[in-house]
C-alpha positions in Angstrom: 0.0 0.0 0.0 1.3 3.5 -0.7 0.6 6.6 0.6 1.5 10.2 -1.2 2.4 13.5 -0.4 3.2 16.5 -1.8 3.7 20.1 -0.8 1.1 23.4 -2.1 2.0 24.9 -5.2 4.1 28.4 -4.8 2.8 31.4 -2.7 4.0 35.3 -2.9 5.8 34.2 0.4 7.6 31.5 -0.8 8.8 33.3 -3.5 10.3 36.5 -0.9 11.6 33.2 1.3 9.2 34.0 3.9 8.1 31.9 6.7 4.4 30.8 5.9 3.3 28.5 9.1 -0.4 28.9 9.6 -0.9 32.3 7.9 -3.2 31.9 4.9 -1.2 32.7 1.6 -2.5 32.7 -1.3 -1.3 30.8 -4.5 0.6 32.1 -7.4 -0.1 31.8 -10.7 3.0 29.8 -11.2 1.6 27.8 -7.8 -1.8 27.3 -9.7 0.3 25.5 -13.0 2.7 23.6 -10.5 -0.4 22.3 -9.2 -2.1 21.4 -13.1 1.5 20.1 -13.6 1.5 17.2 -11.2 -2.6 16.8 -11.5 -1.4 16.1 -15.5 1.3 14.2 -14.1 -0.7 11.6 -12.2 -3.3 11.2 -15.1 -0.2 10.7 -17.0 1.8 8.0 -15.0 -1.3 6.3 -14.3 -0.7 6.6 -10.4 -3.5 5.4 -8.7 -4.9 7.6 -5.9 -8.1 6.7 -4.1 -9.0 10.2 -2.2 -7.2 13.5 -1.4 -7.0 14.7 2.1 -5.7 18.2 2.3 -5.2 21.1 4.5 -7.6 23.6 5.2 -4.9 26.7 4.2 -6.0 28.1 1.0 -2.3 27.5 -0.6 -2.9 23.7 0.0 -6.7 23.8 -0.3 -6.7 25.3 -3.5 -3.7 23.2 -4.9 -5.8 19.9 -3.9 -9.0 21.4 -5.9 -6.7 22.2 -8.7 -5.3 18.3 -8.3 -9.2 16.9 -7.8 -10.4 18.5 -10.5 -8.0 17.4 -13.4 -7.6 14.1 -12.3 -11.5 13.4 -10.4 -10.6 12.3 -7.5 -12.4 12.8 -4.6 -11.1 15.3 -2.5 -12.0 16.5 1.1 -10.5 18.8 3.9 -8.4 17.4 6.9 -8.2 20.1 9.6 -4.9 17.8 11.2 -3.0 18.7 7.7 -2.7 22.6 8.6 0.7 23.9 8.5 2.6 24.5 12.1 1.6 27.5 13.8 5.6 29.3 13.8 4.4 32.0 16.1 6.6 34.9 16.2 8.7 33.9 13.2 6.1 33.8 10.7 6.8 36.2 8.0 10.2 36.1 8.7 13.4 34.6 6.8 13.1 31.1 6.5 16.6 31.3 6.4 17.0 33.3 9.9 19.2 31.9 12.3 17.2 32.4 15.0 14.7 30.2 13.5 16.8 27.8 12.1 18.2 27.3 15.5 14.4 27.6 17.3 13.3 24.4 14.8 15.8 22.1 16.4 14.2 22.1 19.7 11.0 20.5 19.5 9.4 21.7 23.0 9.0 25.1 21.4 5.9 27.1 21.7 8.2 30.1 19.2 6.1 32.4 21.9 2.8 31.7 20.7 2.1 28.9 18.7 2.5 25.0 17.9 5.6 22.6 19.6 6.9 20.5 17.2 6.0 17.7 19.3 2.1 18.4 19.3 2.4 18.7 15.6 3.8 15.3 15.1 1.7 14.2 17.3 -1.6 15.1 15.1 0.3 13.8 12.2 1.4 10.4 13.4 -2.3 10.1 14.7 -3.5 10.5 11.5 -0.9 8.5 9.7 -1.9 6.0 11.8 -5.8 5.8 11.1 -4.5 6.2 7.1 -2.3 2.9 7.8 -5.6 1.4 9.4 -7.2 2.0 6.4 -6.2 -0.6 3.3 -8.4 -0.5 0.8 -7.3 3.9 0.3 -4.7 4.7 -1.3 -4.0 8.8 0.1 -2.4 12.0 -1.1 -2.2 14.2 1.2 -1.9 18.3 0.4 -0.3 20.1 2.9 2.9 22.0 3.8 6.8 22.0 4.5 6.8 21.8 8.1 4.2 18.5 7.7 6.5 17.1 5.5 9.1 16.4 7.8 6.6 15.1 10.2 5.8 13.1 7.1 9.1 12.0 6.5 10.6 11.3 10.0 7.3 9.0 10.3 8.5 6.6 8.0 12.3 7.4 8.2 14.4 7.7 11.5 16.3 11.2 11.4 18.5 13.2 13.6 17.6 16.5 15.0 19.5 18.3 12.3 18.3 16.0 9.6 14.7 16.9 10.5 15.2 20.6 10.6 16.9 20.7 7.3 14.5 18.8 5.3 12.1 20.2 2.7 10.2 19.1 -0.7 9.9 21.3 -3.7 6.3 23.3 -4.6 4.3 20.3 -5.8 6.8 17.8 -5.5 5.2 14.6 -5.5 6.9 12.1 -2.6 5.7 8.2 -1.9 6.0 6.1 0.9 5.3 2.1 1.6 2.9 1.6 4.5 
């Protein structure tokens, strides 16, 4: 059984390497064809996909719709797919060594939003009832920060490892459950 992921197509925030966490950005236009790209990609390859679960953020809600509609599948919101809250360093450089520092401890709050822990926690719980589930086959549409929850899930990592990694705008990513 397989499960997919892949991140939102390209936002204004992405492009001026902003930290997006659980502010709700908007698409480009280059982020709505990155998300006709891989919808044309999976007709294309054949890659079977039973549902879409996706985050409630427009960037990765509208991506999904974009996805759904081209290819048919069914597609529905999952709330557990929203982006981590970054608190104070949303906005910011995601290249800012404050914050690149602040994402290798995983107990914290960045003054007013989500732990790293309580975000894996929502995404191994839901990774779980996916893996529960055998006759779906899942992509999920969501955001950086839940792909490395993504990732570590299914691949051990180091501290550093998890902080460093990232997918592309509408890179598509499998994993064996």
């Amino acid at each position: 059984m397989k499960l997919y992921f892949t991140r939102h197509g390209q936002t204004i925030w992405n492009v001026e390497n902003k930290i997006c966490g659980a502010t709700d950005i908007a698409l480009t236009d280059l982020g709505r064809q990155q998300a006709r790209e891989l919808a044309e990609l999976i007709v294309k390859e054949n890659i079977h996909i039973d549902k879409i679960l996706y985050s409630p953020l427009m960037r990765a809600k509208d991506t999904a719709l974009i996805i759904s509609e081209v290819t048919g599948i069914e597609a529905a919101e999952e709330v557990r797919l929203t982006e981590q809250n970054f608190g104070k360093y949303e906005s910011t450089p995601r290249n800012g060594t404050e914050f690149q520092e602040a994402k290798k401890s995983f107990i914290n709050h960045f003054e007013s939003g989500e732990t790293m822990l309580h975000l894996a926690q929502r995404i191994y719980n839901l990774l779980d009832e996916i893996k529960n589930d055998k006759d779906t086959t899942y992509l999920l549409v969501a955001h950086n920060g839940i792909a490395r929850v993504v990732q570590s899930y299914f691949n051990d990592m180091t501290n550093d490892e998890y902080s460093a990694y990232g997918i592309k705008n509408c890179e598509l990513k499998v994993y064996e459950l």
